[in-house]
C-alpha positions as CSV (number, residue, x, y, z in Angstrom):
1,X,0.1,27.8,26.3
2,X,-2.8,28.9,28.0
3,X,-5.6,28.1,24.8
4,X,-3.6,24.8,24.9
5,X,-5.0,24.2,28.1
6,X,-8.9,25.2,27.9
7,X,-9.2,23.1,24.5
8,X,-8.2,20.5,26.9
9,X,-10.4,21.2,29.3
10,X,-13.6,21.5,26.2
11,X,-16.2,19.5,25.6
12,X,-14.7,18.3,22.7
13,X,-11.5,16.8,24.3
14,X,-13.9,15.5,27.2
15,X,-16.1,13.6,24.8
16,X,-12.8,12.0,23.1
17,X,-11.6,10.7,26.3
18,X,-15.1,9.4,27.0
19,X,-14.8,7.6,23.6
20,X,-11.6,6.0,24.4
21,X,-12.8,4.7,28.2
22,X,-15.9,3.1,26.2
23,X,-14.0,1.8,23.4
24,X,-11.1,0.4,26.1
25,X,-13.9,-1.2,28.2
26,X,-15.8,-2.9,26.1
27,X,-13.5,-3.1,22.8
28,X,-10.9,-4.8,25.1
29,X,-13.6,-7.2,26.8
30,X,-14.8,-8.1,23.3
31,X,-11.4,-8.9,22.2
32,X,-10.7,-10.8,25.2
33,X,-13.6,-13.1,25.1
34,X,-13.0,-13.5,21.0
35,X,-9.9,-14.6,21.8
36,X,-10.5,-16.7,25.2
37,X,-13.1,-18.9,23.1
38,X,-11.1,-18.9,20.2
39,X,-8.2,-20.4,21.9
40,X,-9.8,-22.7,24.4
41,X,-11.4,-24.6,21.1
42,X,-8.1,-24.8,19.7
43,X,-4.9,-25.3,21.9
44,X,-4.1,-29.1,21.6
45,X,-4.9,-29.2,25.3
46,X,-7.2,-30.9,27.8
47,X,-10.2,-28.8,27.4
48,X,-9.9,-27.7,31.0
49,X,-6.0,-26.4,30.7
50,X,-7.3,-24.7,27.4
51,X,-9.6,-22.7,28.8
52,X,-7.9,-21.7,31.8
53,X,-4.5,-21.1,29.7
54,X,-6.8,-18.9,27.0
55,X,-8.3,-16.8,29.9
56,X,-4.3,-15.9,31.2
57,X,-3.5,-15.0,27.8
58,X,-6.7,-12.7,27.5
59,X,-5.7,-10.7,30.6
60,X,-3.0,-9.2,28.4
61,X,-4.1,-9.3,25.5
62,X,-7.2,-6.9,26.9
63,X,-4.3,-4.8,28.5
64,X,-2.5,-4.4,24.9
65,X,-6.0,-3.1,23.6
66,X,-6.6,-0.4,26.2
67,X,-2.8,0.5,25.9
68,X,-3.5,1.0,21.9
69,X,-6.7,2.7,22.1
70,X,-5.2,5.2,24.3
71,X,-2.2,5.6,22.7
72,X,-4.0,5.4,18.9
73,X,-3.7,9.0,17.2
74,X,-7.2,9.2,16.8
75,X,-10.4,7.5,18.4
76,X,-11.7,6.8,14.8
77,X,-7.9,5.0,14.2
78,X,-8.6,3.1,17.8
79,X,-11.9,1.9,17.3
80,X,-11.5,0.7,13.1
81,X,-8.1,-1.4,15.0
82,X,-10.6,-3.0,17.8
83,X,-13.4,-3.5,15.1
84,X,-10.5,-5.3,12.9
85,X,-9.6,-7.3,15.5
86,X,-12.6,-8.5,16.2
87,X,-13.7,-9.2,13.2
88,X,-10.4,-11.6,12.6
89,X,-10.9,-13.3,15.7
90,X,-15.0,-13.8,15.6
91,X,-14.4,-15.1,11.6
92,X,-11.6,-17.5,13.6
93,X,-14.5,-18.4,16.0
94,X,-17.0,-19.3,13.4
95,X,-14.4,-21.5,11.4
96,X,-13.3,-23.4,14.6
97,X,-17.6,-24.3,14.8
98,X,-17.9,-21.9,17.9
99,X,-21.1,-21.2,16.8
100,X,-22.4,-24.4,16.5
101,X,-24.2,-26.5,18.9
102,X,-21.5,-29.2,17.8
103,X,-18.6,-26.7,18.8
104,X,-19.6,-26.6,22.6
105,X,-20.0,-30.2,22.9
C-alpha cells in the first residue's frame, strides 16, 4: 500500500495528470468550436438560432471530452480519441465550405 502511494505522488504520475488537464483544456475547446461551427453552418435554422443552439450543445459536448480524457485508460488512448474527433469534425467543416470565404457569407 504504501509504494502505491509514492508512485502516485512521482513525477511520472504528476506529468500524466498534467497531460490530461492540457489535453481536457484545449482538446475539449477544440472539439467544442469544431463542432459549434460545424453545426451553426448546418442546422436548418435562422443563422442566428443556429449559432446560439450549436454553442448550448458545445457546452456539453466539451464536458463529455474532459469526462473521457480523464476517465481514458491511458493519455495516449485520450488524446488519439480527441485527435479523432477532431479530425471528423474539421473534415465535416471543410465539406460544409467553412473554409471558404463563400461559407461565412
Amino acid at each position: 500500500m504504501t509504494q502505491q502511494k509514492d508512485a502516485r505522488r512521482g513525477p511520472a504520475y504528476r506529468l500524466a495528470v498534467a497531460g490530461r488537464i492540457v489535453l481536457a483544456v484545449l482538446g475539449g475547446y477544440a472539439v467544442a468550436a469544431l463542432l459549434t461551427a460545424l453545426l451553426s453552418l448546418t442546422l436548418p435554422l435562422v443563422r442566428s438560432e443556429a449559432v446560439a443552439s450549436a454553442t448550448l450543445v458545445s457546452f456539453a459536448v466539451m464536458v463529455a471530452v474532459v469526462v473521457y480524457v480523464f476517465a481514458a485508460r491511458t493519455l495516449g488512448r485520450a488524446a488519439l480519441a480527441v485527435a479523432g474527433l477532431a479530425a471528423v469534425l474539421g473534415g465535416g467543416l471543410w465539406l460544409a465550405g467553412g473554409f471558404s470565404a463563400a461559407g461565412a457569407a
